[in-house]
C-alpha positions as CSV (number, residue, x, y, z in Angstrom):
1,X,130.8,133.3,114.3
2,X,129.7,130.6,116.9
3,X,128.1,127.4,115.4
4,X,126.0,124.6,117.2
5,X,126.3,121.1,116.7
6,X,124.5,118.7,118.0
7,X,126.6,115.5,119.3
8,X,126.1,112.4,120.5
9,X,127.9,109.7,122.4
10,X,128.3,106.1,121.2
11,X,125.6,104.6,122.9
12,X,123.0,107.5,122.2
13,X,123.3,106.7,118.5
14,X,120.7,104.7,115.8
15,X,121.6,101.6,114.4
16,X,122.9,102.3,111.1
17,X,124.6,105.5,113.0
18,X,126.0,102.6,115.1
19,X,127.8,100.9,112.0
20,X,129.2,103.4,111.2
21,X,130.5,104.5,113.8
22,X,131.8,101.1,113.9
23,X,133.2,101.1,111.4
24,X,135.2,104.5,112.0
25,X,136.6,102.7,115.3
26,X,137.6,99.7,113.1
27,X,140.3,101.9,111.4
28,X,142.2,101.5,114.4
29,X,142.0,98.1,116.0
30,X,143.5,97.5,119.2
31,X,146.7,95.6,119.2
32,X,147.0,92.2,121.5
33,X,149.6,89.2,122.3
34,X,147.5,85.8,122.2
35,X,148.6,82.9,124.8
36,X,152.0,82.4,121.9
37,X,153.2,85.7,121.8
38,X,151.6,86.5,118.4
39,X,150.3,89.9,117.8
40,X,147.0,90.2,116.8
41,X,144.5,92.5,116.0
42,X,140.5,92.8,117.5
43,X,138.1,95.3,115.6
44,X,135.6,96.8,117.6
45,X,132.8,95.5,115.2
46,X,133.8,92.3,116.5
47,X,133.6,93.6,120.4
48,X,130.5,95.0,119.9
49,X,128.5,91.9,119.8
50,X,130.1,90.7,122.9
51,X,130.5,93.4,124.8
52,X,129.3,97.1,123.8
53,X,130.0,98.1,127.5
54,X,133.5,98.3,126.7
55,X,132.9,100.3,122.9
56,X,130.9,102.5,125.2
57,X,133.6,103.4,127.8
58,X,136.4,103.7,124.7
59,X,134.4,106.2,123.3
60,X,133.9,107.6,126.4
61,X,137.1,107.6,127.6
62,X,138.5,108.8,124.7
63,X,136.1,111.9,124.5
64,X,134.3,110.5,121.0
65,X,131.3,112.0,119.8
66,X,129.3,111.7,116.7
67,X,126.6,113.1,114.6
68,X,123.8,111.6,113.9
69,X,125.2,109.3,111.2
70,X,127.5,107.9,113.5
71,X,130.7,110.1,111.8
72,X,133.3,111.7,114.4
73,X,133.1,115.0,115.1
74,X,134.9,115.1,118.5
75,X,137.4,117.4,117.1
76,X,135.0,119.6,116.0
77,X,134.2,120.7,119.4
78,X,136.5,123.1,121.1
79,X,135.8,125.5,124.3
80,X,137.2,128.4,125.8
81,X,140.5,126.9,126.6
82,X,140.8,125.3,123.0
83,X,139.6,128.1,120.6
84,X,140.4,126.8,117.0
């Protein structure tokens, strides 16, 4: 049985679709050294207000798509080479 879904990327999604899929990406911060060697977290909530360019191309380059409500369903998706 072959199903359709229909996805989006980030930056084609609504604005509560948005927080959430904020929110999703916020369960994995990305990991940085500030100027004393500390490690420290940034959420992507926090990147989004100054710069969704760079939310856009993680998703992006991380192959992330969503449904309308802003939930993952990247690995949902699978093509001839990647049959489930």
């Amino acid at each position: 049985m072959n199903v359709t879904i229909k996805a989006y990327v980030f930056e084609e999604l609504m604005e509560d679709a948005t927080h959430n899929a904020l929110m999703w990406l916020d369960e994995m911060p990305l990991d940085y050294e500030d100027n004393n060697g500390n490690t420290k977290q940034e959420y992507f909530s926090e990147i989004y207000d100054v710069d969704v360019a760079y939310v856009i191309e993680h998703c992006e380059s991380n192959g992330y798509l969503f449904n309308k409500y802003g939930n993952p369903i990247h690995h949902l998706i699978c093509d001839d080479k990647n049959k489930i």
